[in-house]
N, C-alpha and C positions, 0 to 999 in steps of 0.2 A: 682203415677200419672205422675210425670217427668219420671221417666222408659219410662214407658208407651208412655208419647208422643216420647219422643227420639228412641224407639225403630221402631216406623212410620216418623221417621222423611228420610226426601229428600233432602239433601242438600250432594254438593258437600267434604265440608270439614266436615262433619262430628265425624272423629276422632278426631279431632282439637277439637269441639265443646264439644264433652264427655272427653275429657282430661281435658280441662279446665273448665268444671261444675265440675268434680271431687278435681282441682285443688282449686276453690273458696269453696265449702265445706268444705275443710281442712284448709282453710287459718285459721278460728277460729270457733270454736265449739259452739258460739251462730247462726250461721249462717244456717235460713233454707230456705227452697224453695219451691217454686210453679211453676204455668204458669200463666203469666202473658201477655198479649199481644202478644198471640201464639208462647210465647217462654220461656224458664225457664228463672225462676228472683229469685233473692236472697236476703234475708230478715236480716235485725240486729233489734231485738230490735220489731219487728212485723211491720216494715218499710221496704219495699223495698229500694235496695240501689243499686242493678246491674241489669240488665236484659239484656239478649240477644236479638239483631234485626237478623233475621235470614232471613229476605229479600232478602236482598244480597246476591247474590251467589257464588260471585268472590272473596270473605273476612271474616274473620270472626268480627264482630261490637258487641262491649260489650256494653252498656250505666251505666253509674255514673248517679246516682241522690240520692235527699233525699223523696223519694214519687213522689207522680204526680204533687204534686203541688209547686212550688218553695217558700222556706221556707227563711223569711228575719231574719234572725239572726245572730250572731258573729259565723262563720265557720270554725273552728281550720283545714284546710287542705291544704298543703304545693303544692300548685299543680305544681309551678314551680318546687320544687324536679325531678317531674317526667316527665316534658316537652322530646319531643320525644318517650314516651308513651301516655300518657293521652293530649288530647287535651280537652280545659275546652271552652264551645259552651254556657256556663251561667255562675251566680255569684258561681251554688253549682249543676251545671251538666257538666259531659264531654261524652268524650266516646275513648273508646279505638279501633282502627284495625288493626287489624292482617292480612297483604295481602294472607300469605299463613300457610301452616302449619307447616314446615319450620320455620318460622319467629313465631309464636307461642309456638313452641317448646323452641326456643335461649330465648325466653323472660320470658317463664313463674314463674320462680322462682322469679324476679324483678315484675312480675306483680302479683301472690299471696303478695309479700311484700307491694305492695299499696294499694290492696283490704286489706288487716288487717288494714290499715293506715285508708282509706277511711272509709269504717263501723263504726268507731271508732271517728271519726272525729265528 
């Protein structure tokens, strides 16, 4: 089904976008996916916890959450760790952007390392 959309997808960065779904797949092997909100989204635990906004055409924009709905509980996730990656927009969402692909590429091993963090969190 993600093939599938990705394969009709229109976006300028594109390879960007399939590197790093390939990327968050691998980061941990409980880790599966859908589409969610006309974009692939990545699941821990049968929760979504990343999805792509693919709106944007100028950037690539990952979004952090724990589901749709904002979850009030003790949040084991170091976000300051990762400030200058992750900008956190709530108590237990952020979102990450990548201006180019380029800048996607420098980051992605750092950025797989917070998706295992984040999932997990």
């Amino acid at each position: 089904m993600v093939d599938s959309f990705l394969e009709s997808l229109d976006h300028p960065l594109k390879p960007a976008i399939e590197r790093l779904r390939l990327a968050i797949l691998d980061a941990d092997d409980a880790i599966t996916e859908h589409i969610k909100w006309k974009a692939p989204s990545f699941c821990f635990n049968a929760v979504d916890r990343v999805t792509f906004n693919l709106r944007p055409l100028h950037h690539v924009q990952l979004i952090f959450h724990r589901g749709a709905k904002t979850i009030e509980d003790d949040f084991h996730f170091d976000a300051a760790k990762w400030s200058g990656l992750l900008e956190m927009i709530a108590q237990d969402r952020g979102q990450v952007i990548f201006p180019s692909a380029e800048v996607a590429a420098a980051r992605q091993a750092e950025f797989v390392t917070m998706v295992r963090e984040w999932v997990r969190a």
